[in-house]
PyMOL Python script that loads the backbone (N, CA, C, O; Angstrom):
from pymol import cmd

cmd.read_pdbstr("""\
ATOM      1  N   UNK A   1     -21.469  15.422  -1.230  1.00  0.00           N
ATOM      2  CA  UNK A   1     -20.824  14.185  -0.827  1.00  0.00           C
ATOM      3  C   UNK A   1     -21.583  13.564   0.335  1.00  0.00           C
ATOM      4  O   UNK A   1     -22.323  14.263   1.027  1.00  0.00           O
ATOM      5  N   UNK A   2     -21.414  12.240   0.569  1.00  0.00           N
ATOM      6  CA  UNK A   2     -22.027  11.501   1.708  1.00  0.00           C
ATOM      7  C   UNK A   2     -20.988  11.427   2.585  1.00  0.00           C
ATOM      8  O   UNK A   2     -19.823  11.172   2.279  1.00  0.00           O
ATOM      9  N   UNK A   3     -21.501  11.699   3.914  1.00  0.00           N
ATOM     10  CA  UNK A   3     -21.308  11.633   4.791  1.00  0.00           C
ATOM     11  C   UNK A   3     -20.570   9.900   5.369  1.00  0.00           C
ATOM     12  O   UNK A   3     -21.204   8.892   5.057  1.00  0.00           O
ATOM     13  N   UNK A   4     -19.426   9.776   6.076  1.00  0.00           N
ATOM     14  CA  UNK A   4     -18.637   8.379   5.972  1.00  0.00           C
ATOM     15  C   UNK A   4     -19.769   8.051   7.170  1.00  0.00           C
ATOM     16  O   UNK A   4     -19.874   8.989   7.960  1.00  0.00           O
ATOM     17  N   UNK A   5     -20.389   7.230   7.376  1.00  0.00           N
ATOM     18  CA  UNK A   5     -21.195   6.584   8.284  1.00  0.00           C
ATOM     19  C   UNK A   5     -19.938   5.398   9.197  1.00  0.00           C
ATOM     20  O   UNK A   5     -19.066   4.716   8.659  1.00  0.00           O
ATOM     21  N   UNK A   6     -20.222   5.486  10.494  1.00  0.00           N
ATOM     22  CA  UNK A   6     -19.640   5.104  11.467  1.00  0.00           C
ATOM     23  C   UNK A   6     -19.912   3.788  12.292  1.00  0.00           C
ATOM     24  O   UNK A   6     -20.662   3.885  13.263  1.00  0.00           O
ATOM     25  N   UNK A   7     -19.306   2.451  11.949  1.00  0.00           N
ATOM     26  CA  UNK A   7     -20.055   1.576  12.393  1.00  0.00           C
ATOM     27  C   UNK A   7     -19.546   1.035  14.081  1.00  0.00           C
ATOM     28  O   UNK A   7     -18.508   1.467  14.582  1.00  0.00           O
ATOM     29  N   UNK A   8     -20.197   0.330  14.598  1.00  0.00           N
ATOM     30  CA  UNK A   8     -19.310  -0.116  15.645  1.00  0.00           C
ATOM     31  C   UNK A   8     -18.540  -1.252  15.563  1.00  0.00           C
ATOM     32  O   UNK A   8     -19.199  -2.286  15.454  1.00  0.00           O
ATOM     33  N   UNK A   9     -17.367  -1.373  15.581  1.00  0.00           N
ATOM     34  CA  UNK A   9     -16.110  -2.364  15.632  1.00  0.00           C
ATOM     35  C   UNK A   9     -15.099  -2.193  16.283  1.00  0.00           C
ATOM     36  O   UNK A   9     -14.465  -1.139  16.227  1.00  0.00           O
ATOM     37  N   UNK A  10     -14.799  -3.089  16.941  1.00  0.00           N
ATOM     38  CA  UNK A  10     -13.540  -2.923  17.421  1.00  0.00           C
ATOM     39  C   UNK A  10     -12.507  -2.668  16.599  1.00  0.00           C
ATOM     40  O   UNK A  10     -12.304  -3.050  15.446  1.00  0.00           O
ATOM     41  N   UNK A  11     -11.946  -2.058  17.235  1.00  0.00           N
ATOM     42  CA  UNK A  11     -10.360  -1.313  16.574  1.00  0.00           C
ATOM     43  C   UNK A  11      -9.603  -2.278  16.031  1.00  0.00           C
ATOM     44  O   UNK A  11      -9.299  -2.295  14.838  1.00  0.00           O
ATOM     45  N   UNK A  12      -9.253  -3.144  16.879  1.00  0.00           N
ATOM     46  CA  UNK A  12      -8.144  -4.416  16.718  1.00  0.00           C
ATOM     47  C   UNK A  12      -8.536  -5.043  15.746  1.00  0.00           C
ATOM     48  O   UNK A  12      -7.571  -5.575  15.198  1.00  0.00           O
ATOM     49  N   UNK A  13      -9.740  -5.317  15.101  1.00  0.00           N
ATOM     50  CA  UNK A  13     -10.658  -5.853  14.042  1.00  0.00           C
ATOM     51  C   UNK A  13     -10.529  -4.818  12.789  1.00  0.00           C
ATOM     52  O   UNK A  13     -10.299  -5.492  11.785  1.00  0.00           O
ATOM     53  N   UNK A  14     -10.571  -3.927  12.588  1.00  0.00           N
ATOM     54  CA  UNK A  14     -10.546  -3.036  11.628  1.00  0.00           C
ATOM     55  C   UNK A  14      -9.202  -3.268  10.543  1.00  0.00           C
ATOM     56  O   UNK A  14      -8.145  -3.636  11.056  1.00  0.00           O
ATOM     57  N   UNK A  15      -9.224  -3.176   9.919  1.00  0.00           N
ATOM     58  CA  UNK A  15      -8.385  -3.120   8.126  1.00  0.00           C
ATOM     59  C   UNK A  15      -7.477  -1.937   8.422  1.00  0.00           C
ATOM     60  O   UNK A  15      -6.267  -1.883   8.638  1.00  0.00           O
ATOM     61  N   UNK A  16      -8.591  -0.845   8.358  1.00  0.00           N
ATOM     62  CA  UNK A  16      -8.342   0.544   8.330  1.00  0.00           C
ATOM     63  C   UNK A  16      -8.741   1.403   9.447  1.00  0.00           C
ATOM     64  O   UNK A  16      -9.745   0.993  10.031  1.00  0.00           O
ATOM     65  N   UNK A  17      -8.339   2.252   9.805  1.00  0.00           N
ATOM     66  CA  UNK A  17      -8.620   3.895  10.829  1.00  0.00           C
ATOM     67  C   UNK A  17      -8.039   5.027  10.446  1.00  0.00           C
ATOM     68  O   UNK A  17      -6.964   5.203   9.873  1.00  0.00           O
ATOM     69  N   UNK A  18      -8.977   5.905  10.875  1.00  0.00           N
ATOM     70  CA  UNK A  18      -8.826   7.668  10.748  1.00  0.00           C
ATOM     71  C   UNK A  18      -7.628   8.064  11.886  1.00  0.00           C
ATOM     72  O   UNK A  18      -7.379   7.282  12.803  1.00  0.00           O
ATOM     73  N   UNK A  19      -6.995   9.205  11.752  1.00  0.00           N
ATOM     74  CA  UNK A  19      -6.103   9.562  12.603  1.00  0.00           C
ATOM     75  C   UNK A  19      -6.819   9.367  13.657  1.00  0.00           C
ATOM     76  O   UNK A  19      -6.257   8.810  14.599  1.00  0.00           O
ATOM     77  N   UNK A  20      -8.388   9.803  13.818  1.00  0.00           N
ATOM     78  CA  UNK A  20      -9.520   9.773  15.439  1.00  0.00           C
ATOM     79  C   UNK A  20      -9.116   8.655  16.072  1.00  0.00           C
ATOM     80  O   UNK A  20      -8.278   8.610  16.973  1.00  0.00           O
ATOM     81  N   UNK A  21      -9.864   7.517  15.483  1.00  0.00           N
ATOM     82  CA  UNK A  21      -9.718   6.062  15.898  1.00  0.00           C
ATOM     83  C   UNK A  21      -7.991   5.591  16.057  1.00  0.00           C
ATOM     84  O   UNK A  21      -7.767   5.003  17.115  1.00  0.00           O
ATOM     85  N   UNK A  22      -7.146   5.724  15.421  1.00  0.00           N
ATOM     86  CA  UNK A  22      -5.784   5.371  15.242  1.00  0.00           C
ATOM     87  C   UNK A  22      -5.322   6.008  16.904  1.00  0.00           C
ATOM     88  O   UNK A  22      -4.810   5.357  17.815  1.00  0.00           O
ATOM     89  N   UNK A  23      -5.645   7.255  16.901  1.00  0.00           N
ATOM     90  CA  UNK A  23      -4.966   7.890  18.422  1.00  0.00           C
ATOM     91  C   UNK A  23      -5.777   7.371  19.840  1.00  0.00           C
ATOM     92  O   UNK A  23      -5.271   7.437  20.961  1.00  0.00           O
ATOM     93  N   UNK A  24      -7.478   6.710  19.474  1.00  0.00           N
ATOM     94  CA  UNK A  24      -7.518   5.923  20.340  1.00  0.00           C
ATOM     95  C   UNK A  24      -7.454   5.038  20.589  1.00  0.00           C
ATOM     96  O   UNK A  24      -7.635   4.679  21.753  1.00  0.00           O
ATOM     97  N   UNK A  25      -7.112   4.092  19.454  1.00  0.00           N
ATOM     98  CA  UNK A  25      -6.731   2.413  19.596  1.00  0.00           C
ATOM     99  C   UNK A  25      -5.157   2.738  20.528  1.00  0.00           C
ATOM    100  O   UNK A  25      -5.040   2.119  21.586  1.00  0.00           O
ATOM    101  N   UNK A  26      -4.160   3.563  20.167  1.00  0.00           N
ATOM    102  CA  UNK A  26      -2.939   4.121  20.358  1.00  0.00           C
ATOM    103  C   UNK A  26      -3.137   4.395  22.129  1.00  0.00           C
ATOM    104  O   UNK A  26      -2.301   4.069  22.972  1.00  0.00           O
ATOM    105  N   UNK A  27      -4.547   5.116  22.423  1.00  0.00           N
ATOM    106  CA  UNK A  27      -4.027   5.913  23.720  1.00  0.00           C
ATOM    107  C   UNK A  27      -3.210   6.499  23.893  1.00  0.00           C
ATOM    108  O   UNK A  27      -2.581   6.370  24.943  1.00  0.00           O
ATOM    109  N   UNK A  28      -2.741   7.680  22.657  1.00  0.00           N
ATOM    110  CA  UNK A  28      -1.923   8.734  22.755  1.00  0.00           C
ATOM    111  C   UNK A  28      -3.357   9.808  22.219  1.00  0.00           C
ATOM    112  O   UNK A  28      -4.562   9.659  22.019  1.00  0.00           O
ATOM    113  N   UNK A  29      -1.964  11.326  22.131  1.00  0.00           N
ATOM    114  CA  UNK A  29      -2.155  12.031  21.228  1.00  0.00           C
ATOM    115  C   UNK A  29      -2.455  12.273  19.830  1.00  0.00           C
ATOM    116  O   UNK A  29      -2.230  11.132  19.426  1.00  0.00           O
ATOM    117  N   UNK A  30      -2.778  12.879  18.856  1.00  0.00           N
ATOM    118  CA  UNK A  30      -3.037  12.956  17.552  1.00  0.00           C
ATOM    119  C   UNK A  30      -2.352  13.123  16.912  1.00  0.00           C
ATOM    120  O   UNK A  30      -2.506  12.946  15.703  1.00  0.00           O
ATOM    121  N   UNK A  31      -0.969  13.666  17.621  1.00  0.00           N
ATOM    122  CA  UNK A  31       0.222  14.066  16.702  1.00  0.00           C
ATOM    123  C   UNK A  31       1.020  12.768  16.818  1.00  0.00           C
ATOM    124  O   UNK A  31       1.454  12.268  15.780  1.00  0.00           O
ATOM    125  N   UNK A  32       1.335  11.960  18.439  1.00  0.00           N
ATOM    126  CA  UNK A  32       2.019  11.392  18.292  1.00  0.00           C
ATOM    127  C   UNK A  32       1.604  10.190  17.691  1.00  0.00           C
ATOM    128  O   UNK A  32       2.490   9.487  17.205  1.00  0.00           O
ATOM    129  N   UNK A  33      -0.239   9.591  17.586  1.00  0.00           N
ATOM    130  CA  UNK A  33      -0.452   8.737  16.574  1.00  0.00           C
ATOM    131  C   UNK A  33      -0.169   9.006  14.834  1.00  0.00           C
ATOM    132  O   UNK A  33      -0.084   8.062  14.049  1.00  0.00           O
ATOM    133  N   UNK A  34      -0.057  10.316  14.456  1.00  0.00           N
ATOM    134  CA  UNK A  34       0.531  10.165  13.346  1.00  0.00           C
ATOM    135  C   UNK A  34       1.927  10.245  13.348  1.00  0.00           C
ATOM    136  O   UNK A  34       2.392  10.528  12.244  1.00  0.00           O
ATOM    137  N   UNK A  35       2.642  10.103  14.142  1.00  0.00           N
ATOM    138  CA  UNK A  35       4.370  10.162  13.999  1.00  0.00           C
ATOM    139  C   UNK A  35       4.558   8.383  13.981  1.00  0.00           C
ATOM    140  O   UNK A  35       5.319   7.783  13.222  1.00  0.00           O
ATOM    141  N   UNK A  36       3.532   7.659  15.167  1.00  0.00           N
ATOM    142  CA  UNK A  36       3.570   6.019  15.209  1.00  0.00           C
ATOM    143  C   UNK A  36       3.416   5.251  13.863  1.00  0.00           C
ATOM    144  O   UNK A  36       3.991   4.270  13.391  1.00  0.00           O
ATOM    145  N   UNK A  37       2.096   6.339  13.281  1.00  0.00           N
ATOM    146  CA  UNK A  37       1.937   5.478  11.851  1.00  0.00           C
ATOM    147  C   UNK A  37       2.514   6.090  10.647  1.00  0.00           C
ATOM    148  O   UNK A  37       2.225   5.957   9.459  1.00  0.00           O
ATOM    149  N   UNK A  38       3.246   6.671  11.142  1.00  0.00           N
ATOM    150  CA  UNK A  38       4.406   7.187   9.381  1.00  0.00           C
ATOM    151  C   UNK A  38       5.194   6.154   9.729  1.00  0.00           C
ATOM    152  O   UNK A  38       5.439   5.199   8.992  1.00  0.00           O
ATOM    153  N   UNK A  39       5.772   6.370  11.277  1.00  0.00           N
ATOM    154  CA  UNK A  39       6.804   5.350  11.580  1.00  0.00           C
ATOM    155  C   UNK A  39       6.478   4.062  11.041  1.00  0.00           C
ATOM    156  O   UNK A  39       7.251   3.452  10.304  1.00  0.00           O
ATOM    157  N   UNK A  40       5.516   3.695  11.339  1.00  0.00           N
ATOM    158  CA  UNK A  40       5.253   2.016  10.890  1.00  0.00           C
ATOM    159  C   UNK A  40       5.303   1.770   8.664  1.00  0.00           C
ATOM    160  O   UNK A  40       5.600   0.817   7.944  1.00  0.00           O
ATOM    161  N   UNK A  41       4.855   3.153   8.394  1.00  0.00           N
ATOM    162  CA  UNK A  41       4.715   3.071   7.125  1.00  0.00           C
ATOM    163  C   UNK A  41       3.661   2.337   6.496  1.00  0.00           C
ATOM    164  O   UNK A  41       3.763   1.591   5.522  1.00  0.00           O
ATOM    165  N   UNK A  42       2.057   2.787   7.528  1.00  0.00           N
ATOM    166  CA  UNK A  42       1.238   2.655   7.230  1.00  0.00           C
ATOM    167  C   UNK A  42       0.028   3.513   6.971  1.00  0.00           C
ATOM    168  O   UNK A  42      -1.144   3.190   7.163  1.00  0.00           O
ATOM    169  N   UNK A  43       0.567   4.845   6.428  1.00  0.00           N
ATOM    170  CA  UNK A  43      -0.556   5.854   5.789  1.00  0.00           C
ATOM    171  C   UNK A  43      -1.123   5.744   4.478  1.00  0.00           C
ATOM    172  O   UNK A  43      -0.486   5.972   3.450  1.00  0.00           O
ATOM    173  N   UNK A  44      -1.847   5.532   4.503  1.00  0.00           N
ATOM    174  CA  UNK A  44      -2.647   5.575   3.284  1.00  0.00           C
ATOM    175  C   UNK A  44      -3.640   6.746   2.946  1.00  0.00           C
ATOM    176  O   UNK A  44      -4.593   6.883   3.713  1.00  0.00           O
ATOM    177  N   UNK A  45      -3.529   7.545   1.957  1.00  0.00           N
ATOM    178  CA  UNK A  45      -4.187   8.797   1.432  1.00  0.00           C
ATOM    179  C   UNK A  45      -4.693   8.582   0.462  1.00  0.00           C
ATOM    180  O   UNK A  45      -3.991   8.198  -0.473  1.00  0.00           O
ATOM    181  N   UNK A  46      -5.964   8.723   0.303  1.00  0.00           N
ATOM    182  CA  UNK A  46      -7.068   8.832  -0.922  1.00  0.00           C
ATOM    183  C   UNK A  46      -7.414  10.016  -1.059  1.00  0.00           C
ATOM    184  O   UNK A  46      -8.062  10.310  -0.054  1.00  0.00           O
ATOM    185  N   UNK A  47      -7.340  10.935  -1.795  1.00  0.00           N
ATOM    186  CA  UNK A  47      -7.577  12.311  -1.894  1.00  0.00           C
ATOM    187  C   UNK A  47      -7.414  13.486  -0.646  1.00  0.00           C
ATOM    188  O   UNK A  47      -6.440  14.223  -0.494  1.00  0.00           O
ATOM    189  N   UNK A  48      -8.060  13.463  -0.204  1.00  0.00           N
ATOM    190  CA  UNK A  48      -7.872  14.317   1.111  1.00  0.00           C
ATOM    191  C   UNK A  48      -7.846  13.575   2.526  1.00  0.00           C
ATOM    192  O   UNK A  48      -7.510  13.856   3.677  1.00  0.00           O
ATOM    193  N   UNK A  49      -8.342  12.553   1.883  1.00  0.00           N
ATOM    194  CA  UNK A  49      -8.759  11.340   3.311  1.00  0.00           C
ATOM    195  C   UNK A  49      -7.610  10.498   3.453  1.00  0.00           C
ATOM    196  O   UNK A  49      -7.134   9.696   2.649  1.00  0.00           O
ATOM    197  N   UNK A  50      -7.203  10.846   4.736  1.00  0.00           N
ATOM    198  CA  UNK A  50      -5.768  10.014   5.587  1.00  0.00           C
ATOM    199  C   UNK A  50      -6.690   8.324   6.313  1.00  0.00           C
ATOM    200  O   UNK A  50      -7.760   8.367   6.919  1.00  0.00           O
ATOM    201  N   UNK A  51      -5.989   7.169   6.048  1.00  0.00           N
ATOM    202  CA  UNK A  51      -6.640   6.261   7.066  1.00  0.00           C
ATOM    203  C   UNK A  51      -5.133   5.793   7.065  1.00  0.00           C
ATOM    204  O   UNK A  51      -4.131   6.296   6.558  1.00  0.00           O
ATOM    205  N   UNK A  52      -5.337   4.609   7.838  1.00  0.00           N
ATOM    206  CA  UNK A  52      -3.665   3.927   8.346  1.00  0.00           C
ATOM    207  C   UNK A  52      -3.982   2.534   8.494  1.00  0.00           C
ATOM    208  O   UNK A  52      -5.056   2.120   8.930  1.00  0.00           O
ATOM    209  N   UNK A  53      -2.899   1.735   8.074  1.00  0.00           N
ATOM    210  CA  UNK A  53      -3.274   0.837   7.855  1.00  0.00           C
ATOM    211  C   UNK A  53      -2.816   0.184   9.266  1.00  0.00           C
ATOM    212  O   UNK A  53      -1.696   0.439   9.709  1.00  0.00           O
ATOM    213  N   UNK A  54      -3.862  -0.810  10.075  1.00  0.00           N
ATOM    214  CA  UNK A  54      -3.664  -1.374  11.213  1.00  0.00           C
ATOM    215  C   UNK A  54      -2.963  -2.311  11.469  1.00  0.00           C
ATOM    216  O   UNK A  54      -2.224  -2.382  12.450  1.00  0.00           O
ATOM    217  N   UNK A  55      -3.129  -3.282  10.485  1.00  0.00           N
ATOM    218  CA  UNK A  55      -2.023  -4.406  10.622  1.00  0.00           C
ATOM    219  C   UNK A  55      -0.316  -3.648  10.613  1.00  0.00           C
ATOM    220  O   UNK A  55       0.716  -4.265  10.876  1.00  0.00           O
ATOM    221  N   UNK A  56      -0.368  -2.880  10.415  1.00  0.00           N
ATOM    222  CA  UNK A  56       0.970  -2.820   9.892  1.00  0.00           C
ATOM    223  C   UNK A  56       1.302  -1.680  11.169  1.00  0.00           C
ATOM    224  O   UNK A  56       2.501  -1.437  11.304  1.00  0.00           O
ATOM    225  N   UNK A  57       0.559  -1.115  11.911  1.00  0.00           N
ATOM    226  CA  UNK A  57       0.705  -0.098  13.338  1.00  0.00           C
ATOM    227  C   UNK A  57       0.883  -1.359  14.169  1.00  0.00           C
ATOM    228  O   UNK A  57       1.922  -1.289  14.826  1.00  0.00           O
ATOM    229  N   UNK A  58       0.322  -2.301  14.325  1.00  0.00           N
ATOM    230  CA  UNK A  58       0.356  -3.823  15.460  1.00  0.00           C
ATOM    231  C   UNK A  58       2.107  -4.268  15.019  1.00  0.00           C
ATOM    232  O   UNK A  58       3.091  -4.345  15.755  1.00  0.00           O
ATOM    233  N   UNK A  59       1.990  -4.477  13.690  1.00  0.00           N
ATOM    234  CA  UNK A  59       3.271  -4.924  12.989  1.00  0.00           C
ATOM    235  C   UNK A  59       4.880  -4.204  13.936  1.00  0.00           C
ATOM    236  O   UNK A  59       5.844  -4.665  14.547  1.00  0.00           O
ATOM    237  N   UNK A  60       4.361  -2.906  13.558  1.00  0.00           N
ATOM    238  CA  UNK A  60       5.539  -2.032  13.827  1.00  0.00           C
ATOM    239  C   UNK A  60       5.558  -2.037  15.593  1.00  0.00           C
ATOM    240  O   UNK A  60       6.650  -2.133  16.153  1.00  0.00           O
ATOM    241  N   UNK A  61       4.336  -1.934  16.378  1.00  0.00           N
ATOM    242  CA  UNK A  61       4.414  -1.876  17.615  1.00  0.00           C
ATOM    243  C   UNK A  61       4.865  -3.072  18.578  1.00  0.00           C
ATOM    244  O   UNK A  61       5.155  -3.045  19.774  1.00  0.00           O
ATOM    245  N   UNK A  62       4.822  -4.336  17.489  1.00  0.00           N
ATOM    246  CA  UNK A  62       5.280  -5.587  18.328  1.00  0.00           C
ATOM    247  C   UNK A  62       6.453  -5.806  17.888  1.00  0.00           C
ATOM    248  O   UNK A  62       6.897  -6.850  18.366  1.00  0.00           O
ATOM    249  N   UNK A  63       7.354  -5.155  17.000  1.00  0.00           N
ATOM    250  CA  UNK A  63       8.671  -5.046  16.669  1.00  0.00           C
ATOM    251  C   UNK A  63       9.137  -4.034  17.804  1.00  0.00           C
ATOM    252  O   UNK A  63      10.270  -4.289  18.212  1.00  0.00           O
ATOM    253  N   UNK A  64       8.515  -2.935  18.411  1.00  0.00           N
ATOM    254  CA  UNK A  64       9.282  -1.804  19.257  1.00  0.00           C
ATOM    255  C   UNK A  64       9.623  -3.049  20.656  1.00  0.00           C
ATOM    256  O   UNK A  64      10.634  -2.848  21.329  1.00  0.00           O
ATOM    257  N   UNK A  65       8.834  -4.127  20.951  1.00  0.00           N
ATOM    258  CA  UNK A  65       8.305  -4.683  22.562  1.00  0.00           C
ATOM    259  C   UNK A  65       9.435  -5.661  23.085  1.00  0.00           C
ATOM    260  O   UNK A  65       9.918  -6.645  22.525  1.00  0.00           O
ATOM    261  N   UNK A  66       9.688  -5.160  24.198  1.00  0.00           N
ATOM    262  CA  UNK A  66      10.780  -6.009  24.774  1.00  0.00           C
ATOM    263  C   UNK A  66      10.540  -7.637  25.160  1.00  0.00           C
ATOM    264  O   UNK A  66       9.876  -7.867  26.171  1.00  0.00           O
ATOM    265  N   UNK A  67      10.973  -8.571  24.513  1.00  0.00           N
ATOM    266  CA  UNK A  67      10.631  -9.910  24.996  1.00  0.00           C
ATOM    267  C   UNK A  67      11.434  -9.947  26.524  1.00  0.00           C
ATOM    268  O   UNK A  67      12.612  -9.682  26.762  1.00  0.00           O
ATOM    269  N   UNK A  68      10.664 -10.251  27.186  1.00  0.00           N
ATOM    270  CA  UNK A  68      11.086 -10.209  28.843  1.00  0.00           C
ATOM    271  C   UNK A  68      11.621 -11.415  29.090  1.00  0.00           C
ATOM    272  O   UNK A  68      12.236 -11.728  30.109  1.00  0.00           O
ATOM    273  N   UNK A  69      11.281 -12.409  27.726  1.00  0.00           N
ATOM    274  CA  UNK A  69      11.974 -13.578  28.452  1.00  0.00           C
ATOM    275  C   UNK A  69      13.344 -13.882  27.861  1.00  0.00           C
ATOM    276  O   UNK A  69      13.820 -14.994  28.089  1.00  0.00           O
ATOM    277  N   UNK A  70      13.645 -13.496  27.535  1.00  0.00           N
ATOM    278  CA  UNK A  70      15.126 -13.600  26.967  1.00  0.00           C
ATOM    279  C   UNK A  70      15.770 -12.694  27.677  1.00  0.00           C
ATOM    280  O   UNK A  70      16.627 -12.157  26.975  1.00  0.00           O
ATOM    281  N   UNK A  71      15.736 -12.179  29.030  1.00  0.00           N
ATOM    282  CA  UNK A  71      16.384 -12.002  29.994  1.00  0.00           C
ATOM    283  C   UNK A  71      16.576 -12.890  31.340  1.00  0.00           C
ATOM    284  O   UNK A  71      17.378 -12.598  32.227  1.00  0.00           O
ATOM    285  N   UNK A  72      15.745 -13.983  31.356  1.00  0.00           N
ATOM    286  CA  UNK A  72      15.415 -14.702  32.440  1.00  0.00           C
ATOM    287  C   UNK A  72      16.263 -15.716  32.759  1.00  0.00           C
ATOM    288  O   UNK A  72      16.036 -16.426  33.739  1.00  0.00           O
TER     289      UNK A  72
END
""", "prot")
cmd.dss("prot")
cmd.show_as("cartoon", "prot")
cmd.util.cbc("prot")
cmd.orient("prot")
């Protein structure tokens, strides 16, 4: 098999990420980036290979965010 070659892009730009990239776009852990992206219900599995889908981790993370102004 070939080897997945690694390009440089920003995260926020990406389609897709590996649990690697997912826990550092996240700035967590590895466990708790895969608990964020089940939560969001954006895993995607191709045979053995886990990626997550990003739009839908942004999706779910700007649904968790407190609008500050609707307290003001």
């Amino acid at each position: 098999m070939n080897k997945t070659s690694r390009k440089t892009m920003q995260l926020s730009n990406r389609l897709t990420a590996n649990t690697d990239s997912l826990s550092e776009y996240l700035d967590c852990g590895r466990a708790t980036a895969v608990k964020i992206g089940e939560a969001a219900g954006a895993k995607i599995q191709i045979g053995k290979r886990v990626l997550w889908n990003m739009s839908k981790v942004q999706s779910y993370l700007d649904s968790l965010s407190v609008d500050d102004r609707r307290f003001t």
